[in-house]
N, C-alpha and C positions, 0 to 999 in steps of 0.2 A: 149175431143178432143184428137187425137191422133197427136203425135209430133215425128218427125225426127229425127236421128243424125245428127251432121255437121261433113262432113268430108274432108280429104285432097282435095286440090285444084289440086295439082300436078301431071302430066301424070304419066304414067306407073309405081303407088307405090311401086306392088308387082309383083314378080315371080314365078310361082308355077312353082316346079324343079321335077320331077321324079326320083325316085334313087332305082330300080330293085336290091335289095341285099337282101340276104337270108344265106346266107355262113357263118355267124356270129350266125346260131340260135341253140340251144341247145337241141331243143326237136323234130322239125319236120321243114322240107323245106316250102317252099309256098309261103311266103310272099313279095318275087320278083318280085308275080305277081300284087301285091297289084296297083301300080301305075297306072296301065290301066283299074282294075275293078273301081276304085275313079273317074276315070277322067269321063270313061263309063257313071258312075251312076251323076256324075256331069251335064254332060251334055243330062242327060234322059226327056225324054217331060213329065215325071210322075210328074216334080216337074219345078217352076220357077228358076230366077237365082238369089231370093233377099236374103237377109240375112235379121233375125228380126228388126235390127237396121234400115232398108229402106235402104242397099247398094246394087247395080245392082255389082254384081259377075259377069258378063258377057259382064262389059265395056271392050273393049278393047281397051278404052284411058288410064286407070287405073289397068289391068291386062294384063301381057305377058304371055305366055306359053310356058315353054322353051323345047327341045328336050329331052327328057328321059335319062338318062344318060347312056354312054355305059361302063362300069368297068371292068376292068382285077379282080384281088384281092386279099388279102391281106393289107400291107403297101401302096402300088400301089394305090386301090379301093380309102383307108380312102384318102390319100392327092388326089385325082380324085374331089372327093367330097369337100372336103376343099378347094379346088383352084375353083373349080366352083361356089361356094356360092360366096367367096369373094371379085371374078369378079363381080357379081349381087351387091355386097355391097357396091362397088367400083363407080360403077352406081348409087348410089345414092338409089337402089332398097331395099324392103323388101323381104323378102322368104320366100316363105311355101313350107316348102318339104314333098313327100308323098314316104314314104318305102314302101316296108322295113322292117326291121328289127331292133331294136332300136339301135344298133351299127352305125348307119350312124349321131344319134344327137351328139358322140364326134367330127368327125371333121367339123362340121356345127357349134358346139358352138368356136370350134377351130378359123374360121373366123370370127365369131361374136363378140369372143373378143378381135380383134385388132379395130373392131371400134367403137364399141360400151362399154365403162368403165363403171364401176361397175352394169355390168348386172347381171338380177338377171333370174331364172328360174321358171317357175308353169308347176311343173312335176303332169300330170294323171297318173297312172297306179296301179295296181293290186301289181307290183315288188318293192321296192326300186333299182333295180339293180344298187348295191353298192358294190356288191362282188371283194373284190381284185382280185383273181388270181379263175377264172370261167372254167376249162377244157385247164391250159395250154394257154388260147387263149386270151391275152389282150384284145381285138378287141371283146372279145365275146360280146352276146346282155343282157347280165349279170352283164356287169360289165362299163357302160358308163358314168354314173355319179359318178363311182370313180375315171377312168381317166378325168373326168371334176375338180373333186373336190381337187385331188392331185397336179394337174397343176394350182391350184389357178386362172384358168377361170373366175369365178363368184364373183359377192358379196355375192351371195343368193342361197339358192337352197330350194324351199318351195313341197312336196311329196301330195298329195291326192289322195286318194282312196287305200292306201295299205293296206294288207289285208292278209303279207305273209313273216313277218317280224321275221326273224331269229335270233341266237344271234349274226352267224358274221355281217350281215348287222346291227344289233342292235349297234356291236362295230364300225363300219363306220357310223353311224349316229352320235354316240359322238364324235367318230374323228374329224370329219369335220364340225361336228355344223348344222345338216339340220335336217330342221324345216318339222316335218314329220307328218298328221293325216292322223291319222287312219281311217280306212274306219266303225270303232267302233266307233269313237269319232264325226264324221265329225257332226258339228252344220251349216246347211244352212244360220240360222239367222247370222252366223260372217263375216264379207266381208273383203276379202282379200286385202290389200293395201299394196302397193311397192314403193319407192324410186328410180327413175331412170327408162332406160328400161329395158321394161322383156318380155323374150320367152317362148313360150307354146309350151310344145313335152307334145303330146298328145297319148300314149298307148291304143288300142283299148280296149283291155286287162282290162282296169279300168274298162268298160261296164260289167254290170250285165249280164251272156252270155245269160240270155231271150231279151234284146239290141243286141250282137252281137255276135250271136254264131260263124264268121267266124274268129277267131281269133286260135294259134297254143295252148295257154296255157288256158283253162276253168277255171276259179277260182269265185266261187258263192258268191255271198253277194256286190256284186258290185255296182258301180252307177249307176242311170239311165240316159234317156237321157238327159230330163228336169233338172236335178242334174247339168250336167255341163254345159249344154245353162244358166243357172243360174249364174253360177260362172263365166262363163267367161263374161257376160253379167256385171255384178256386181264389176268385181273386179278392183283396183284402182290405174294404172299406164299407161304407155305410152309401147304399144306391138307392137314390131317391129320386129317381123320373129315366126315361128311356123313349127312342123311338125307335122304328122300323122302317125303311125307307129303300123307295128306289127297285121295289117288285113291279113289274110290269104282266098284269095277265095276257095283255094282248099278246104273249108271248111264250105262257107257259107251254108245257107238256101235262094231262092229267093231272095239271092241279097240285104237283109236285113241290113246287114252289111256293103254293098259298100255305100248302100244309106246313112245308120247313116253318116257314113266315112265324104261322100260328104256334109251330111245337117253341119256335125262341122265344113269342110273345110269354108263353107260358115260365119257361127256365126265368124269363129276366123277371118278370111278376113273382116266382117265387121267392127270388135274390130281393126284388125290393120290400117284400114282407120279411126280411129278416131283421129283427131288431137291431 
C-alpha cells in the first residue's frame, strides 16, 4: 500500500523568491538567468506539480510566488536580499530561493539566523566554497560559507558531494569544524540527522554534468539525480528554507537542467512542508 506524508496545515508555508545575480561568479556570467528558466520548467505541462512525498507544489493555499527581485549590486544587492527573505520570515513564511549565483546564500542565511537558532546547514555542491579571500571580492560565489562560518551564523555546516577540495579550503574545513564528504566517501546507506532546523542550498554544480550540463563550472564524478531525491527524502530534521543555485541556461542542453532544477525545487518543497 502506498502511504502519504502529513504535512503542514497552515496557509501560505512557503515563498519561492527569484534572485537574478550573476556579478559574484568567477568563471563565466549566466546564471542571473537561472530564475526564470526553474520557474519556466516548473511550470511545463511535461511534468505534474507533485513532489514524491504526495505534496501539490502548485497549491496556492500553501505556496506564494514572490516578484523576482530587482538588485543594484554589490553591499546594496547582498542586504536587497537579506531584508527580503526576512520580511518572508517575519510572515511566518518558509523560502526557497532560486539564483543565481551562490553568493546570494550569505545574506539569506544572514536572515535566517535571526529567527531561526542553532541552524544548521546540508550544503550540495561539487565546491566547498570556503575560500577566505576569492578575487579580492568578499561577496564572491567562492567564498560564502566562510562568511557564514566566520560570523558564527550556524551550529552546523554538513558539505556533500565535494569533489574539489583544496588545501586552503582544507584549512577552512578545520578552522570552522565542517563536516565535509566527499563525493569519494559518500555511503548512501548513512542517513543524515540534525538537531534543530536545517537549510538546504543546493549547487547544481553537485550534479554529475551527464544530470546537468547547464551549470558554469563542469566537474565529473558527481551525484546523480536519484542520489540526492534520496538524501533529501531521508534525512532527519525539521527543513525550513532552501535554495537552488548556480544553473546557468546559457549553457544548457534541452532544458535538461531547468527541469532537474525544477524536479529538486519540488522534492525540497515537499521536505519543507513536512511538519
Amino acid at each position: 500500500m502506498i502511504s502519504k506524508a502529513k504535512f503542514s496545515q497552515n496557509n501560505n508555508m512557503i515563498s519561492i523568491l527569484g534572485i537574478p545575480l550573476d556579478e559574484n561568479s568567477s568563471f563565466m556570467r549566466g546564471a542571473a538567468k537561472a530564475p526564470f528558466a526553474i520557474m519556466d520548467a516548473f511550470h511545463s505541462d511535461s511534468s505534474n506539480m507533485f513532489s514524491e512525498n504526495g505534496f501539490n507544489c502548485g497549491d496556492s493555499k500553501k505556496i506564494k510566488v514572490l516578484d523576482v527581485l530587482k538588485l543594484s549590486s554589490g553591499k546594496a544587492a547582498m542586504d536587497s536580499i537579506r531584508i527580503t527573505v526576512k520580511k518572508e520570515l517575519e510572515y511566518d513564511q518558509k523560502v526557497l530561493s532560486l539564483g543565481g549565483d551562490h553568493s546570494v546564500t550569505f545574506p539569506i542565511i544572514q536572515a535566517y539566523a535571526e529567527k531561526y537558532k542553532g541552524l544548521n546547514i546540508l550544503h550540495f555542491d561539487a565546491h566547498p566554497d570556503l575560500y577566505d579571500n576569492f578575487d579580492n571580492n568578499p561577496y564572491s560565489h567562492a567564498s560564502p560559507f566562510a562568511r557564514i562560518m566566520e560570523n558564527n551564523l550556524i551550529r552546523r555546516l554538513v558539505q556533500v558531494g565535494i569533489r574539489t577540495l583544496n588545501d586552503h579550503q582544507l584549512e577552512q574545513v578545520n578552522r570552522f569544524g565542517v563536516e565535509v564528504i566527499e563525493m569519494k566517501d559518500l555511503d548512501m546507506n548513512v542517513l543524515l540527522q540534525f538537531d534543530g532546523p536545517v537549510y538546504i542550498s543546493f549547487d547544481m554544480d553537485s550534479l554529475d554534468p551527464a544530470y546537468a550540463p547547464g551549470v558554469s563550472h563542469h566537474e565529473p564524478g558527481g551525484l546523480s539525480t536519484r542520489n540526492v531525491i534520496q538524501i533529501i527524502h531521508q534525512l532527519e530534521g525539521s527543513v525550513v528554507g532552501g535554495d537552488i543555485v548556480e544553473l546557468n541556461p546559457d549553457r544548457d542542453i534541452n532544458n535538461i537542467t531547468a527541469l532537474t532544477a525544477a524536479k529538486l525545487m519540488k522534492e525540497i518543497m515537499g521536505k519543507m512542508m513536512m511538519p
